[in-house]
N, C-alpha and C positions, 0 to 999 in steps of 0.2 A: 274383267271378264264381261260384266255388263256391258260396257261402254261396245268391247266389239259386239253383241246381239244386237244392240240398235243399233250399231252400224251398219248391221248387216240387213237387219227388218230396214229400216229406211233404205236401204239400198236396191230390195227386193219390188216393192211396193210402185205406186206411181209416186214419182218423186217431183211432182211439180205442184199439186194442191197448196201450200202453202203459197207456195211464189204465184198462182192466181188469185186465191184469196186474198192475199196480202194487194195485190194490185188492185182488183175489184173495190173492197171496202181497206182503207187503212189501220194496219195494226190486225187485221183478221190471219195473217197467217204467224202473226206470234202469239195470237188467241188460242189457234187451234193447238202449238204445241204448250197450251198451258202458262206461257209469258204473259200474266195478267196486268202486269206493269206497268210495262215496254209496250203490251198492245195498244193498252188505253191512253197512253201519255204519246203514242204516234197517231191515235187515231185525232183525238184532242188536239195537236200541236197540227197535222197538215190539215185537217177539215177545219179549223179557226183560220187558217191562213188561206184558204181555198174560200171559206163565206166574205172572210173582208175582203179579199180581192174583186168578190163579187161587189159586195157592196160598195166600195170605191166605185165600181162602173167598170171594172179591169175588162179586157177586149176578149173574146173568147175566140182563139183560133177555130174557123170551119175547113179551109182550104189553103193549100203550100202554092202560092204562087211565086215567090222567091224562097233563098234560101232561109233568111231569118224568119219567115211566113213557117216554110215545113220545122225549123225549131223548135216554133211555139207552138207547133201542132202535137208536136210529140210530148213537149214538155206539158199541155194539156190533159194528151190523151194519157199521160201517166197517173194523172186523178182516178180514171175510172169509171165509177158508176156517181162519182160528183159532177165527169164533164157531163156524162150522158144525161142525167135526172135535170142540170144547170141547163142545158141545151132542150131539151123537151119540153121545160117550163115558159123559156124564151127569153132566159135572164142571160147576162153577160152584154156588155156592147156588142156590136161588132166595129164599131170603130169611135175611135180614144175623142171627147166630143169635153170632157174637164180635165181640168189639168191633175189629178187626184188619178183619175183613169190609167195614167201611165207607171204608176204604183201598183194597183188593184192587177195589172198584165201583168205584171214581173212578180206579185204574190201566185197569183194563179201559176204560172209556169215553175215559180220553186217549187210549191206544194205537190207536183206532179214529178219534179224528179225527184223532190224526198220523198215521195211515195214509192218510186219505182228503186231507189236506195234500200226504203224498208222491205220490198219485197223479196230482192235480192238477197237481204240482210237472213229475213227467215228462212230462204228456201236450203242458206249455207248454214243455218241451227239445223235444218231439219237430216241435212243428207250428213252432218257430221264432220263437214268442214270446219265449222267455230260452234264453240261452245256458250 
């Protein structure tokens, strides 16, 4: 009987906070439903993988001039508020200049669709799809 009232409150409500938060900051939309865990072990595993990318030199996509360019842009912008804060500061390459740097791109770009995995991941805890 529980289980259907939160299905039902979650269903009533706006049902996308977690799936922004989650994208925003990593691990913040399995925060908010109390996943203390899971939050901090996603926010710890992409934002580790998102700072040595940087620090490798990894490339920071700006702009999709081909197809593997818009990729990496998405695959980027799936970080967050780490491409944005990483692009504001003026960190990131923009173009691969060590041979380490071509490592540090391919971390940046995981970190940003395992971020957008985890957001996903919460927004389907939250609406009562997975438990």
């Amino acid at each position: 009987m529980s289980t259907v009232a939160s299905k039902s409150s979650a269903a009533s409500g706006f049902k996308y906070g977690p799936l922004i938060a989650g994208w925003l900051i990593p691990g913040a939309g399995h925060l908010m439903q109390k996943k203390w865990i899971r939050g901090a072990l996603l926010f710890v595993a992409i934002g580790s993988m998102f700072v040595l990318g940087v620090a490798m030199q990894g490339k920071l996509f700006t702009s999709a001039q081909g197809i593997l360019d818009m990729l990496g842009l998405a695959g980027d912008l799936g970080s967050g508020l780490f491409y944005v804060v990483t692009r504001q500061l003026g960190l990131g390459a923009d173009a691969i200049q060590v041979t380490t740097a071509d490592y540090g791109t391919r971390f940046i770009v995981i970190a940003g669709l395992l971020n957008i995995i985890a957001a996903v991941d919460a927004h389907n805890l939250y609406i009562g799809r997975k438990r």
